[in-house]
Every structure is written in C-alpha cells, then in structure tokens.
ROLUM-611308 format. One line per 10 residues: number of its first residue (from 0); their letters; for each residue x, z, y of C-alpha. Coordinates in pm, 1 decimal, padded with zeros to 6 digits, m for minus. Layout:
BEGIN
NUM	A	X/Z/Y | ...
END
This chain:
BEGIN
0	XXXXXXXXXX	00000.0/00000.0/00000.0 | 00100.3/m00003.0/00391.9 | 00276.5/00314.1/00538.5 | m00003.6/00489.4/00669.9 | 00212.5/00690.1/00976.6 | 00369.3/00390.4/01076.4 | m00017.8/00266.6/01146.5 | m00141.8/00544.8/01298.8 | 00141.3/00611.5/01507.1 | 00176.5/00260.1/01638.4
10	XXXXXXXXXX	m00268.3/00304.0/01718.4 | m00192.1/00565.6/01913.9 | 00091.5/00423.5/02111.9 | m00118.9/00102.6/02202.0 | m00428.7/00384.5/02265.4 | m00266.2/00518.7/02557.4 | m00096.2/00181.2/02705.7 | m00447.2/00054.5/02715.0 | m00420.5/m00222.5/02986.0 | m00696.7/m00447.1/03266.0
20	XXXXXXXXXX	m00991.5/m00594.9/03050.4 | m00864.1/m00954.2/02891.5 | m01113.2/m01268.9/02820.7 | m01026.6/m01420.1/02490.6 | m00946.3/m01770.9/02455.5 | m01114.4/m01981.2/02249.6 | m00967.8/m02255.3/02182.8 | m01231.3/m02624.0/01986.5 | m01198.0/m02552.7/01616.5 | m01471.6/m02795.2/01521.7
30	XXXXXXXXXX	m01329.1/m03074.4/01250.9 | m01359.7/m03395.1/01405.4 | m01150.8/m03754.9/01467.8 | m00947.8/m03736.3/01742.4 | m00608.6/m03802.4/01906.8 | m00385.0/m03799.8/01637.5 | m00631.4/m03706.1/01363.1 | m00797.6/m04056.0/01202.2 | m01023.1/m04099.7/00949.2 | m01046.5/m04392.3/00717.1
40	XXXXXXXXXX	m01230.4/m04483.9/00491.4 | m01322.9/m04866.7/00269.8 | m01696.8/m04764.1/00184.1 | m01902.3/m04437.6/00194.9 | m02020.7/m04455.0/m00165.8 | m02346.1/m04247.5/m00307.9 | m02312.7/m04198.3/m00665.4 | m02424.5/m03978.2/m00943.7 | m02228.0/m03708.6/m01104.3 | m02197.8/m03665.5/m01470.6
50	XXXXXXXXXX	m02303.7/m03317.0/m01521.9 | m02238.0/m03341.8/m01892.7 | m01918.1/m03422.5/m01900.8 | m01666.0/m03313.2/m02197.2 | m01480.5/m02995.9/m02032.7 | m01138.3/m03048.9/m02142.2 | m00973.1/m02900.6/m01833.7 | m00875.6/m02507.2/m01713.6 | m00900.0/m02420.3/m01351.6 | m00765.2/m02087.4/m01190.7
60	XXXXXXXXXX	m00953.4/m01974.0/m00864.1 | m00801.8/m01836.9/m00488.8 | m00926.3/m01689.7/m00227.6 | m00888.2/m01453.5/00052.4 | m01107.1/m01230.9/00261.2 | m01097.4/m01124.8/00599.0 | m01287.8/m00755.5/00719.3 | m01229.1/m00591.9/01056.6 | m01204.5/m00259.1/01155.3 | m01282.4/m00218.2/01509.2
70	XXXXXXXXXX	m01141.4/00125.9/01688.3 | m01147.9/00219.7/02057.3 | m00964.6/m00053.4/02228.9 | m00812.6/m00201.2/01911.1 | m00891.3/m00430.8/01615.1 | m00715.7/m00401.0/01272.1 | m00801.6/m00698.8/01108.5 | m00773.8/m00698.9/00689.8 | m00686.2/m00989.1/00536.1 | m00649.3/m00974.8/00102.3
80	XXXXXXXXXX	m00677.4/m01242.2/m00173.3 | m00694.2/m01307.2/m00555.6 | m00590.8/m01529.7/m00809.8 | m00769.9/m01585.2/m01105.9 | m00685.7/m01768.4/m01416.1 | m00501.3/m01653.3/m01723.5 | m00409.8/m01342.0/m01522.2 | m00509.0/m01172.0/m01188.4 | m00261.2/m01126.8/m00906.0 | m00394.7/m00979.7/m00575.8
90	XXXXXXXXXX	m00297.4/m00924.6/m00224.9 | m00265.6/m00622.9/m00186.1 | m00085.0/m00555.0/m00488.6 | 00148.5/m00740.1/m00691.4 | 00252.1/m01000.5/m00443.3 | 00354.3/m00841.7/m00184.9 | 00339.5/m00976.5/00152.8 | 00167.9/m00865.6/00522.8 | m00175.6/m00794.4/00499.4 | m00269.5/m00610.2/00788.8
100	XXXXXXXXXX	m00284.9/m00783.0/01159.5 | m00296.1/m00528.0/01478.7 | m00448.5/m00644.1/01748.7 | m00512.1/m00488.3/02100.1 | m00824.8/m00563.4/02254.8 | m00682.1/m00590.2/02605.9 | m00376.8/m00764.0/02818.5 | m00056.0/m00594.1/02717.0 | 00236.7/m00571.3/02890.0 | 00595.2/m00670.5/02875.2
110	XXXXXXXXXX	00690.2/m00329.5/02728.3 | 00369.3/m00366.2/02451.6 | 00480.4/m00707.8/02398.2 | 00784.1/m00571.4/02263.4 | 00680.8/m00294.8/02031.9 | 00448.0/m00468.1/01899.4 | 00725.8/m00734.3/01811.7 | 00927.0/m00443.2/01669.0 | 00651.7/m00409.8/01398.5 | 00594.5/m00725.8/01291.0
120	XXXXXXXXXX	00765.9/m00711.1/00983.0 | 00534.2/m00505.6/00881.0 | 00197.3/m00544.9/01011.9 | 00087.0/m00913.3/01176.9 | 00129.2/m00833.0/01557.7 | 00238.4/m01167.4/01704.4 | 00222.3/m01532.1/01525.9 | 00499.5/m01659.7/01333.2 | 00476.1/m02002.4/01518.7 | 00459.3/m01900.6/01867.5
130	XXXXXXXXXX	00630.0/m01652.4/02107.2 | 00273.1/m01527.0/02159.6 | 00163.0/m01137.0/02064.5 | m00206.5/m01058.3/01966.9 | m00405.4/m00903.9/02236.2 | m00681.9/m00957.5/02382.1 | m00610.1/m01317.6/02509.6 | m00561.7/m01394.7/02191.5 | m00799.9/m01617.9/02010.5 | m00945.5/m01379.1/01676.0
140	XXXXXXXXXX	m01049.8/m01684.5/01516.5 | m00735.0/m01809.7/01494.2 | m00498.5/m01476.8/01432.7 | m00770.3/m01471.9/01121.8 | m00692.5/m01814.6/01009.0 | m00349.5/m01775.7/01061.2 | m00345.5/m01412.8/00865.8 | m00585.0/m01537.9/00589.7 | m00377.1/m01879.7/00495.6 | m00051.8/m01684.3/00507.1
150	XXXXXXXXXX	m00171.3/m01473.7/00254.2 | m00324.5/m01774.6/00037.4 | m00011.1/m01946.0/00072.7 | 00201.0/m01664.8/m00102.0 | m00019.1/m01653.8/m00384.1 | 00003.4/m01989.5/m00381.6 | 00368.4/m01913.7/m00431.7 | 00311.7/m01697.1/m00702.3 | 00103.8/m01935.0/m00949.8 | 00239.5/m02065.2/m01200.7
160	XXXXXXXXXX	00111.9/m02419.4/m01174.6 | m00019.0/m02433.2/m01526.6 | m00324.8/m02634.6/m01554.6 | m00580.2/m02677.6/m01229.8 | m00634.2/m02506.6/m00927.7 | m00903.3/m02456.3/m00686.3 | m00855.6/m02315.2/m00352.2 | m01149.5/m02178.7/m00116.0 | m01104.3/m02349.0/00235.1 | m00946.1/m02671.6/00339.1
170	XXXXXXXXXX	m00634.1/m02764.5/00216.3 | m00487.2/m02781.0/00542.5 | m00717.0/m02684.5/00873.0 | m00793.1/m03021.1/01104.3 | m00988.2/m02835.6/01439.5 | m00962.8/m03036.1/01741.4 | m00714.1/m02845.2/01925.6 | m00450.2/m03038.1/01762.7 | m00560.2/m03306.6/02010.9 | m00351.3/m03056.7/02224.9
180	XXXXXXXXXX	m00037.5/m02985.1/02001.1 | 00182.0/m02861.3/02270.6 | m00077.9/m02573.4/02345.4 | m00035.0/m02242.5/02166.8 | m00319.2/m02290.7/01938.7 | m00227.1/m02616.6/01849.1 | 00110.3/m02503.4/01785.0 | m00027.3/m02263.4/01539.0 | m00235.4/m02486.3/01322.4 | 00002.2/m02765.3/01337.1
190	XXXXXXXXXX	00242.0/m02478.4/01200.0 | m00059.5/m02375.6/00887.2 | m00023.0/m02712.9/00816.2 | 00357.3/m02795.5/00747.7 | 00383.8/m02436.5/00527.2 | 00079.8/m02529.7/00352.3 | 00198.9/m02881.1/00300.8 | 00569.8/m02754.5/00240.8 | 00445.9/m02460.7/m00052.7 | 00252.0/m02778.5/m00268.4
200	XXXXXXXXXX	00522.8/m03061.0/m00215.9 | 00788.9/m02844.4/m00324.6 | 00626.6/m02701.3/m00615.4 | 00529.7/m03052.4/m00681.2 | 00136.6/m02950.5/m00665.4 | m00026.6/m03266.6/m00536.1 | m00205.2/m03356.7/m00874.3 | m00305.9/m02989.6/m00928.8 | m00471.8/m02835.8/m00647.2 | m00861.3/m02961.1/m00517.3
210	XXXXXXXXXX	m00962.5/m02739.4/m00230.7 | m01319.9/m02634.7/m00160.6 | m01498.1/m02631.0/00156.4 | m01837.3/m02507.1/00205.9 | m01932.0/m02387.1/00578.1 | m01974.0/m02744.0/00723.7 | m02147.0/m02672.3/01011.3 | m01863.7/m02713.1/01236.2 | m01742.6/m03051.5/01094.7 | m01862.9/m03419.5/01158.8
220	XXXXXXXXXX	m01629.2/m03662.5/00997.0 | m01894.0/m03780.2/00802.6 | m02158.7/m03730.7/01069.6 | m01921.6/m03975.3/01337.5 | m01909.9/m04182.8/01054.2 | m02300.8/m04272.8/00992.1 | m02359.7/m04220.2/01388.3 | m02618.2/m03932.1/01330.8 | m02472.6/m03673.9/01630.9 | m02530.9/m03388.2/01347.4
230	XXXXXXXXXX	m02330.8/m03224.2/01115.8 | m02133.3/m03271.1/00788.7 | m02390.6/m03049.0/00582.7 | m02679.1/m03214.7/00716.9 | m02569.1/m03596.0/00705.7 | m02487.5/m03516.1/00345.9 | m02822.1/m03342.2/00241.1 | m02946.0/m03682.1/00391.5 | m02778.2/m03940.0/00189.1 | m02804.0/m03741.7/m00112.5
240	XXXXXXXXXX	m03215.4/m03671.3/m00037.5 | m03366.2/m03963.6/m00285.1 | m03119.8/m03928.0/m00568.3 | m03146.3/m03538.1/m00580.7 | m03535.9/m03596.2/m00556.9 | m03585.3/m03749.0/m00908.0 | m03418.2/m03463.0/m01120.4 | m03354.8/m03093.5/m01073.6 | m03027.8/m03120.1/m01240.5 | m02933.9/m03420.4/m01081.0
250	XXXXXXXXXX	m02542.4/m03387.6/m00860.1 | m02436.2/m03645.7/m00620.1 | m02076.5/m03758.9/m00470.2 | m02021.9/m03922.9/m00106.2 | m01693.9/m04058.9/m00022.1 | m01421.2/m04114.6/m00020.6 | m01284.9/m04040.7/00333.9 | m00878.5/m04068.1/00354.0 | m00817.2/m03816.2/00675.3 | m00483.4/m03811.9/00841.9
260	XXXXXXXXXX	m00273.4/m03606.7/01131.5 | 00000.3/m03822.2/01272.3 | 00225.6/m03638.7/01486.1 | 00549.0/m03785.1/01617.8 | 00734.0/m03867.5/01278.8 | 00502.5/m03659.5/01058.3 | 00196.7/m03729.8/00873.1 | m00027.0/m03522.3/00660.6 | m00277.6/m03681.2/00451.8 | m00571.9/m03515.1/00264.2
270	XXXXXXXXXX	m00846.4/m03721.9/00083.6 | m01195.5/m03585.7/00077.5 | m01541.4/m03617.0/m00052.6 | m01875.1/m03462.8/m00014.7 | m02068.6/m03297.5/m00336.9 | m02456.0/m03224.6/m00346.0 | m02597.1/m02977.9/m00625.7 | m02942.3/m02923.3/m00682.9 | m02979.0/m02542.9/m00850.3 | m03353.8/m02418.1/m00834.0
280	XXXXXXXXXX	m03487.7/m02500.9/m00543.7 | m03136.5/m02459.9/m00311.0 | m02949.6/m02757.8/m00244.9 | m02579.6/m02674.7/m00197.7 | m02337.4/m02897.7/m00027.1 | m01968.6/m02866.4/m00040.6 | m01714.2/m03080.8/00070.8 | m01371.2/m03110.2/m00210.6 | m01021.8/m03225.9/m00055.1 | m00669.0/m03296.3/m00230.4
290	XXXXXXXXXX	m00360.8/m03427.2/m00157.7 | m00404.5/m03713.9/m00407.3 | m00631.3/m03978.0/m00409.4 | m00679.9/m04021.5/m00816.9 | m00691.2/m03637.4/m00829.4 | m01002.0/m03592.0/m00614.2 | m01162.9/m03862.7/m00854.6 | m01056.6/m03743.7/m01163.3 | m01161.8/m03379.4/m01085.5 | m01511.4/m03428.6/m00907.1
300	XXXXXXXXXX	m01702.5/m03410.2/m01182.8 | m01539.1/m03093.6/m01287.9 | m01551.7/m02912.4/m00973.8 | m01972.7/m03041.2/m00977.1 | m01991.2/m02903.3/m01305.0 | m01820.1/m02522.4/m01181.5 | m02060.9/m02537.8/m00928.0 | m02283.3/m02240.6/m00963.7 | m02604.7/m02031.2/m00769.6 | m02335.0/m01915.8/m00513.2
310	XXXXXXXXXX	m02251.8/m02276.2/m00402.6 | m01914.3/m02194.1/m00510.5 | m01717.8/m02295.6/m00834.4 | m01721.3/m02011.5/m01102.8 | m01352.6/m01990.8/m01095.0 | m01335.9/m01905.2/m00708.1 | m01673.7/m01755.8/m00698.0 | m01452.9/m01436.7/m00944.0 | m01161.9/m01473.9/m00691.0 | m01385.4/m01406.8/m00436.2
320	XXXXXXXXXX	m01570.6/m01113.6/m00534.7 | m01262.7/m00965.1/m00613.1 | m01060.8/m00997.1/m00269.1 | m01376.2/m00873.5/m00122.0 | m01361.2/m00556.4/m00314.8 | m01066.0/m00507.8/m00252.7 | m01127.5/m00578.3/00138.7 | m01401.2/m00356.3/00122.2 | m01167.8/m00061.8/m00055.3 | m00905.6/m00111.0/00205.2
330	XXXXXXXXXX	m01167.2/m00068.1/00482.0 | m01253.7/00235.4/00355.9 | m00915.2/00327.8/00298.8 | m00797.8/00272.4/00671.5 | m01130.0/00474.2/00778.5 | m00995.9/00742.1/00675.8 | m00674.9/00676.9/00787.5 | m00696.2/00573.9/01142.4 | m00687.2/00818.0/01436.9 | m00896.3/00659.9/01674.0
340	XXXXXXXXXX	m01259.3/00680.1/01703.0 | m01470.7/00382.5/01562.8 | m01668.4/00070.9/01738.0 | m02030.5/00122.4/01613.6 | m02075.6/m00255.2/01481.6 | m01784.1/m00077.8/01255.3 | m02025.9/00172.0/01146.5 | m02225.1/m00115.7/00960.1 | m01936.7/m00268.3/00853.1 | m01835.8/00059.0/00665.2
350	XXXXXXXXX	m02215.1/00036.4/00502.3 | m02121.4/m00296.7/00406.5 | m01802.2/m00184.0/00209.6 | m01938.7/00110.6/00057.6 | m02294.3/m00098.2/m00055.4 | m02030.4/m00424.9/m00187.6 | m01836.4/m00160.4/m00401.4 | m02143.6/m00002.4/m00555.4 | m02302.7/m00340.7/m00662.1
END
C-alpha cells in the first residue's frame, strides 16, 4: 500500500498554503476529424455477425477505475486496475506503480509547485509530459486520463502476451485538443499516445490487443461521416435499426474506419469498427479498435460473441468489477486515513463504496 504519513502530512501542508480561488481549464476532448487527425475509410459496410461461431480463441480482460475523494480544498483522486486471464494481477498490488494523484483545488504557488514536485515519485502531483503541477487550473479530466492509462499501461507491461487481449477504453485517446499540440493538454495526450503506442510495438502486440470503447457520446467519426450532426452511439443504433429488428439475437458490424494522427514525422494509426448487440430489449453499442487491420476482422465476431447484459465483454466486464472493488476498498481505506474534513458529494461517494463491496 502507499505510506499513509507521507499522505497525510503532505494534506496538511497544502491545507494551510491554501491559495486565491482557480477556474479549471477544460480543454475539447470530444473525438472528432481534425487538423492532424484524418479518418479514412473505402466503404461503411453493415453486416451481420456470426453469433455462433466456433470459440477457439482465449481472451484476458483490463481495466482501470478511477474514484475521488474530495477533502477541504483538495482532491485525491484513486486510480487502480486488473488483469484477468489465466491469473489476476492488480494495481494496487502486485505491479507496483503510482496509484494515487494529489491534487489542490486552488492556484498554488511557486513554493507549492515545488513540494508537490518533491513527491511525485510517489503520489501523481504534476504530469509526466509537461512542466505543469495539478491544481486547480488543472484540467481533472485529463490528470484522470493521464493517471488511469498510466496505470493500464504497466499492466500492460506485466502481461504475458499469451493468447488475446481486450482492453477497456481506446487504444490510444484522439480528443480534439490535439488540433492544438503545442498546448499543455495536447502535449499530454500526444504524450498517452507514444507510451501507449511504444508498450505494444515493443512487445510486438499489434495482432493481440482489440480495445473496447463504449461511452460514445462524445465521438462523431462516424456521425461526420453519414452527415447526421449526432453522435457515434446514435448514428450506429441507426444503421443497425432494420437488421437488429428481425431477430432478438441478431449482432451487427459497421466499418471499417482507418483513423490516423500525423504529427510532424510521426503517425499513429488505429483501425476501428462499430458493434450493435441486441440482449432483451437493450441495444448496446460499442465501438472495437486495434492496431491491425486483419486483427479487428478476425476478432469481431469474438468480441460480439463476449458481449454480455453489461454491454461489456465477459472478460473485461470481471476486470472491471474487480478494480472497482478494489477502488471502492481504497476509498474507504484513505477515509480513514486522511486528516482533513470531507466534501459532502464525498459522503455519497463513501455510500457508494461501502454498498459496491457488499453486493
């Protein structure tokens, strides 16, 4: 676990530096074309899914949570993850890496500045691709992304690449702030990008891992594409509407999109395709990205077929419950910890964690 003094003593020291009120930034994260961000694509086919295909193949699952405790003037965000497969490894535990990110809620100093650099080896306090500390300036979106895919990335790491993995999230965030990749934020997800991109094409993972995205509503490559002014999740409930109509177990595929960064001499390619699943009466939409064209198509139908009630596929459906019991512990864990007095919205937050770990 974390050294519990160090924590409390650096809360306390922020506590009574407490600075002027701050307005965070908040920088475009929505998914979209843009300057150097393209999306191709030869048709925007609607097909069927096999949903009783042979399952010859193994998948492991991982995923990582994010909970925040909020105390007077400060936010203490928790990030941990799992993966699942033939064996568990976790964040906390095992792998061990920084899971905690500090974050005052106002402007700090020059002095701040600098102790909260001084702790950064242990607790997130400043991003690892900018000169920039985390205050309240700082963007909480991103400081989450940035925390979260840091700690996917070392489990990432960790695996052992034996048969198939599938990630919860992109495989490599694409907001539109990269349109500005001189600005801080855009320095920061242009950085998520590279490690990301480094961890799999030095492990030689391209052919392995198939990403999962399912909160759409803040994306419109495909909506750009067919001109509807709407979003990804909607545009693809659309297309899919008459096929899904004639059979409750029926699964549809729309793609294939080939989306690209170019930056200077660097380019980052991720291939991409919307899935459809009717369960019941709830019609889930998810969109699946790799870094390998023939992957995405030889996996579809697999990653359809995982698909269960959650929207999720079984395999990071069990990652996820477990890095949110484990968030939920370590919320607990730090209430009891932490010296300062508690936000109410972290009142209900603590309900939260207490009602997750007893269902």
């Amino acid at each position: 676990m974390i050294d519990s003094r160090e924590l409390a003593a650096l809360l306390l020291d922020l506590h009574r530096r407490a600075g002027s009120v701050s307005y965070e930034d908040r920088p475009d994260l929505v998914e979209d074309f843009g300057d150097f961000i393209e999306v191709d694509y030869d048709s925007i086919d609607v097909e069927t899914l096999d949903m009783a295909i042979r399952f010859d193949k193994k998948f492991w699952g991982l995923d990582a949570s994010i909970r925040t405790l909020r105390v007077t003037g400060i936010d203490i965000v928790i990030a941990t993850g799992a993966l699942v497969g033939k064996t568990v490894l976790t964040v906390p535990g095992p792998v061990r890496t920084r899971w905690i990110a500090v974050r005052p809620r106002y402007a700090v100093d020059d002095e701040t500045r600098e102790i909260l650099r001084k702790c950064s080896d242990q607790f997130y306090t400043c991003s690892r691709f900018t000169d920039d500390v985390f205050d309240g300036t700082y963007s909480e979106d991103t400081l989450k992304d940035e925390v979260r895919i840091s700690v996917e990335n070392e489990l990432l790491r960790y695996w052992d690449g034996s048969d198939y993995l599938i990630i919860d999230g992109p495989l490599f965030p694409l907001p539109r702030i990269l349109s500005r990749p001189e600005s801080r934020y855009g320095k920061v997800y242009l950085g998520l990008i590279r490690e990301r991109m480094s961890v799999i094409k030095e492990r030689n993972l391209e052919r392995k891992v198939v990403c999962v995205v399912k909160r759409l509503s803040h994306s419109r490559y495909l909506a750009n594409i067919v001109g509807s002014g709407s979003t990804d999740d909607h545009v693809a409930l659309m297309m899919a509407r008459d096929l899904l109509d004639r059979s409750e177990r029926m699964c549809v595929y729309i793609g294939t999109l080939r989306i690209c960064l170019r930056y200077g001499t660097e380019t980052y390619v991720k291939y991409a395709g919307y899935i459809v699943k009717r369960i019941g009466h709830v019609r889930h939409v998810i969109r699946i990205e790799t870094a390998d064209e023939e992957t995405l198509h030889d996996l579809k139908h697999y990653v359809a077929s995982l698909l269960d009630v959650t929207g999720l596929p079984r395999p990071v459906d069990l990652a996820d419950r477990i890095c949110k019991r484990l968030a939920s512990s370590a919320y607990i864990y730090l209430w009891g910890i932490v010296p300062l007095d508690p936000t109410y919205e972290s009142y209900e937050e603590l309900r939260q964690a207490e009602l997750y770990l007893r269902s």
